[in-house]
C-alpha positions in Angstrom: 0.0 0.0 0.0 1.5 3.6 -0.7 0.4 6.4 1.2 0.3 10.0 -0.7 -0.7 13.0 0.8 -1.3 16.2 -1.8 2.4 17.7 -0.6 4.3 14.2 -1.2 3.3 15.2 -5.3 6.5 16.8 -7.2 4.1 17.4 -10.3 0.8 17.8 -11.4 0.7 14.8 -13.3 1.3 12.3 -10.7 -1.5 14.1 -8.6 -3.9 13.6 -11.2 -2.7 9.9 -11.9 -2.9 9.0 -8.2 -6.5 10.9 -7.8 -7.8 8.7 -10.9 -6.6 5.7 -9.5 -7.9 6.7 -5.5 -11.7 7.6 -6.9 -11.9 4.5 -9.2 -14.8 2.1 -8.7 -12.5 -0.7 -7.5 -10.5 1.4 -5.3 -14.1 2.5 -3.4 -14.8 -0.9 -3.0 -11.8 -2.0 -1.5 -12.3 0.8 1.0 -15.7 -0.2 1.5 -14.7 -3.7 2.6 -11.8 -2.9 4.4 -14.1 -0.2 6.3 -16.1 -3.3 7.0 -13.6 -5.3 8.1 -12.3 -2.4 10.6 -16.1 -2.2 11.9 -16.2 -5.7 12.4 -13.3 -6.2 14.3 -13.8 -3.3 16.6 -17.4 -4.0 17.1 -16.5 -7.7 18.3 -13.4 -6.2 20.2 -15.6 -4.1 21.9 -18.4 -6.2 23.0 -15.8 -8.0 25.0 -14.9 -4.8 27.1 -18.8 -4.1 27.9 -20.8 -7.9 27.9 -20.6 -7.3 31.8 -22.8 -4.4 31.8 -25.2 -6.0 28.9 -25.6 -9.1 30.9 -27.1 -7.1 33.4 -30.5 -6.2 31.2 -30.7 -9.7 31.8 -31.3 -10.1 35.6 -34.5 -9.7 37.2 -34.3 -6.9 39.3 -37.5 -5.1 41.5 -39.1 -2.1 40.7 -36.9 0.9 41.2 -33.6 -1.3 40.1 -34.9 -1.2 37.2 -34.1 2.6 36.1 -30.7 1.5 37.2 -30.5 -1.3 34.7 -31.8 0.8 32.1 -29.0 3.4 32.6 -26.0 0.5 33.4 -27.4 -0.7 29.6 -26.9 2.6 28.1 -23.6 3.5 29.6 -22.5 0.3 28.3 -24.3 0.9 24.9 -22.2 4.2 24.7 -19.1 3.1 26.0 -18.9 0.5 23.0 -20.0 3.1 20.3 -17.1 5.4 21.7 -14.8 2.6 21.7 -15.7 1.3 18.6 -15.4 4.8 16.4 -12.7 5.9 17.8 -10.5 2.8 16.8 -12.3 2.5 13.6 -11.2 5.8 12.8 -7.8 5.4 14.1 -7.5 2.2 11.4 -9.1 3.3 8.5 -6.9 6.7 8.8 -3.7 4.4 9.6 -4.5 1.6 6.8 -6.6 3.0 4.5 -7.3 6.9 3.9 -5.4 8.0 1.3 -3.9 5.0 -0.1 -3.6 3.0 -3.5 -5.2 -0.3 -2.0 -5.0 -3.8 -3.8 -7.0 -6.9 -2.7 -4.3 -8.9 -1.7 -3.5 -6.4 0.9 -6.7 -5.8 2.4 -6.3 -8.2 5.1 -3.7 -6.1 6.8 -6.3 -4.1 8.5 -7.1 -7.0 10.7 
């Protein structure tokens, strides 16, 4: 994979070669999937750091516990969203964004 930013261009030409190239059909694809891939991993990765709190909308609790459970739930709920953009972000800037991407490669994201 080879990372170009719009300084790393001595000419015009190259620019305009490598912007062809990064906006083609296959190229969005292999984003696409490679985005998906990211998701994926960080969405299971993250379920992992916050099943304790889920299993808790599990248990029977009495009447005023559960507003508790409700709000253990959503805590949990937005703890894994945060996790999980931030990282996908993190990867799909650090593998992806701005890169020339063939299929062979894709699976370097995981």
């Amino acid at each position: 994979m080879s990372q170009q930013n719009n300084d790393d261009f001595e000419h015009d030409l190259e620019a305009a070669i490598f912007r062809s190239l990064y906006v083609s059909r296959s190229q969005r694809l292999l984003r696409l999937l490679g985005l998906a891939l990211i998701a994926g991993k960080h969405g299971l990765r993250g379920l992992f750091y916050v099943w304790p709190l889920t299993l808790l909308f599990f248990v029977d609790l009495p009447g005023a516990w559960a507003l508790l459970k409700l709000l253990l739930l959503s805590l949990a709920v937005a703890a894994w969203l945060r996790f999980v953009y931030g990282s996908v972000r993190d990867d799909y800037d650090r593998f992806i964004k701005n890169r020339i991407l063939k299929f062979s490669e894709i699976r370097q994201v995981l």
